[in-house]
Residue, then its C-alpha position, 0 to 999 in steps of 0.5 A: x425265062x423260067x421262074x426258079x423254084x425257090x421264088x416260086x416258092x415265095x409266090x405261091x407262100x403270097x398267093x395264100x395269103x391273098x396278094x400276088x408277087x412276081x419275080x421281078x418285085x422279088x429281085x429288086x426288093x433283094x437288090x434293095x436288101x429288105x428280103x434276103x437273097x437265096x441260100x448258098x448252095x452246095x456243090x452240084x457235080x454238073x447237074x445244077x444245084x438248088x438255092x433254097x429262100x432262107x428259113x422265114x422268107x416268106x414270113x418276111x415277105x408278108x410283112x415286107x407287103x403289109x408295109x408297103x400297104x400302109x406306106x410305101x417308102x422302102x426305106x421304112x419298111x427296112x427299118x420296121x422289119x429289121x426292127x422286127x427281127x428280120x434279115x436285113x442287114x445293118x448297112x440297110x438300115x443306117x441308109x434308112x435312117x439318113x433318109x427318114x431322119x428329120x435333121x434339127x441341126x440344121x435348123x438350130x444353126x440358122x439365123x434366130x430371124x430365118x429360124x422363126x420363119x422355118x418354125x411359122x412354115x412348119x406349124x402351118x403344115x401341123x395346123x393344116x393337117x387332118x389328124x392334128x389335135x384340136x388343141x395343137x390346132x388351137x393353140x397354132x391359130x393363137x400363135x403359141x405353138x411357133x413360139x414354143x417349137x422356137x423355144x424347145x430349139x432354142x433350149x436344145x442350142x443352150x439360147x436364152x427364150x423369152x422370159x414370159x415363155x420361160x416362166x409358162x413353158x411346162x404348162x404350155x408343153x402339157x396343152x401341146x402333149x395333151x397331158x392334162x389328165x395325166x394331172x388328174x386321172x389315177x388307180x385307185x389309192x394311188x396318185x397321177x403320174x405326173x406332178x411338179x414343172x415339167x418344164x426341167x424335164x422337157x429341157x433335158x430332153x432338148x439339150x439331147x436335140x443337137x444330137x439328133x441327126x440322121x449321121x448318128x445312125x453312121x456313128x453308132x456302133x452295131x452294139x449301141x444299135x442292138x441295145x437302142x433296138x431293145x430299148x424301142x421294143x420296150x417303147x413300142x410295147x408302152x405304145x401298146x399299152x397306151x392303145x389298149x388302155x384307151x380302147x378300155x377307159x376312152x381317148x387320152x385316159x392318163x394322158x397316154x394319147x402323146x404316146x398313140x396320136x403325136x401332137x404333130x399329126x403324123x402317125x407313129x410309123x411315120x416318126x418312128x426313125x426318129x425316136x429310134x435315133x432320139x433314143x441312140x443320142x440318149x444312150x449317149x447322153x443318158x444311157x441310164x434312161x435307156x436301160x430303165x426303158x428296158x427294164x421296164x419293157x421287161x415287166x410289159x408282157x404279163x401287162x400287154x396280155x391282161x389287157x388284151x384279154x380285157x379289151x377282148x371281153x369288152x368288145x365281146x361284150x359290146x358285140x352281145x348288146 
């Protein structure tokens, strides 16, 4: 069968950029609604008509397999190219997120017994991990890490935690994050962002844990979905920032590594969808939150290109030695 011109089009766009796809893949990832179909054609008077791909198909379609590169589930790569900006629908992505959502819920509504034995199961896998810090190793060897995993779920359902537990809960929170220098490291003539008990914090942030579920992404509005969508930009762009902020001064200056290497040692990509819901269950719970996220992804731009051009000229600089 003859290849259509407008899907030669799009081998040919992959063929320069290195990689090869066949019409069969281009098919089944339109059947999978992570590229757009082909443009409506109009009226041909018997002789054919030509269906066009879309304007930024091909675009779409190297990012679609820069993804595939780095994971291969479809369903992540739907949501980070909808995140992007690129055609896929809505529908597609609320699929995905049910799929890649990790689900609380059903943690918090089992027995406290048959809960310790899911939290000791889970430690294991964070303790066994290659990219886990070696302080969130530690501290599972030590057997604190389940009971401050229990203790954050215990919060989220309103339990009452272990008095000993309660009294150190920040301080242990901050070994587990690895915010330890985000006591200490400053600019000059200013203090460290973070001072006080984190521990109420930290709380806040567990009650919102009954309303993670991957069936939020069904409940959610288009509307709550756009905004929360902006609201990730700004949090990818803080991310960012984090990154380069290390590459200029070492690993977890400021405390920035909780936000470029989770505790847990999945990578960001992995856990995305999840903070991408986290953050529809704060809209709903603090939508003040997500507009302060927003506002301060506004005022990120200007940052972002200043330490890009920073990290430029100190790699240069370093290449030259």
């Amino acid at each position: 069968m003859k290849t259509s011109a407008e899907k030669q089009a799009l081998i040919d766009a992959a063929a320069l950029y290195g990689f090869k796809v066949t019409p069969k893949q281009i098919d089944r990832w339109r059947s999978d609604k992570v590229l757009p179909p082909p443009a409506k054609a109009g009226g041909g008077r018997g002789r054919g008509v030509r269906r066009p791909a879309p304007e930024g198909s091909a675009e779409q379609l190297m990012r679609l397999h820069y993804f595939l590169g780095e994971d291969r589930s479809l369903h992540r790569a739907a949501f980070r190219l909808w995140i992007e900006g690129y055609a896929v629908p809505l529908e597609r992505v609320r699929k995905a997120l049910r799929r890649l959502v990790l689900d609380p819920v059903r943690l918090m509504e089992m027995p406290p017994e048959k809960l310790a034995g899911q939290v000791e199961t889970y430690t294991e896998h964070i303790r066994t991990r290659k990219n886990t810090p070696a302080r969130v190793k530690k501290m599972a060897d030590e057997g604190r890490l389940p009971a401050l995993l229990e203790s954050m779920l215990s919060m989220g359902l309103g339990r009452a935690i272990d008095p000993q537990m309660e009294a150190t809960f920040g301080a242990t929170f901050e070994e587990y994050a690895g915010l330890d220098r985000a006591r200490t490291d400053h600019w000059k003539g200013q203090s460290p962002w973070l001072t006080g008990d984190t521990g109420p914090q930290v709380k806040v942030v567990a009650k919102v844990l009954p309303a993670l579920r991957p069936g939020l992404a069904d409940d959610a509005t288009d509307e709550e979905f756009e905004k929360v969508r902006t609201a990730f930009r700004s949090w990818a762009k803080m991310r960012r920032c984090a990154e380069l902020l290390q590459k200029l001064h070492g690993p977890n200056v400021f405390g920035f590594s909780m936000l470029t290497h989770p505790p847990t040692g999945v990578s960001s990509g992995m856990t995305d969808p999840t903070v991408f819901v986290g953050l529809l269950a704060f809209q709903r719970a603090e939508p003040s939150l997500i507009d302060n996220m927003i506002s301060i992804g506004e005022t990120l731009e200007a940052s972002l290109a200043t330490l890009r051009e920073q990290v430029n000229k100190a790699t240069k600089k370093t290449t030259e030695n």
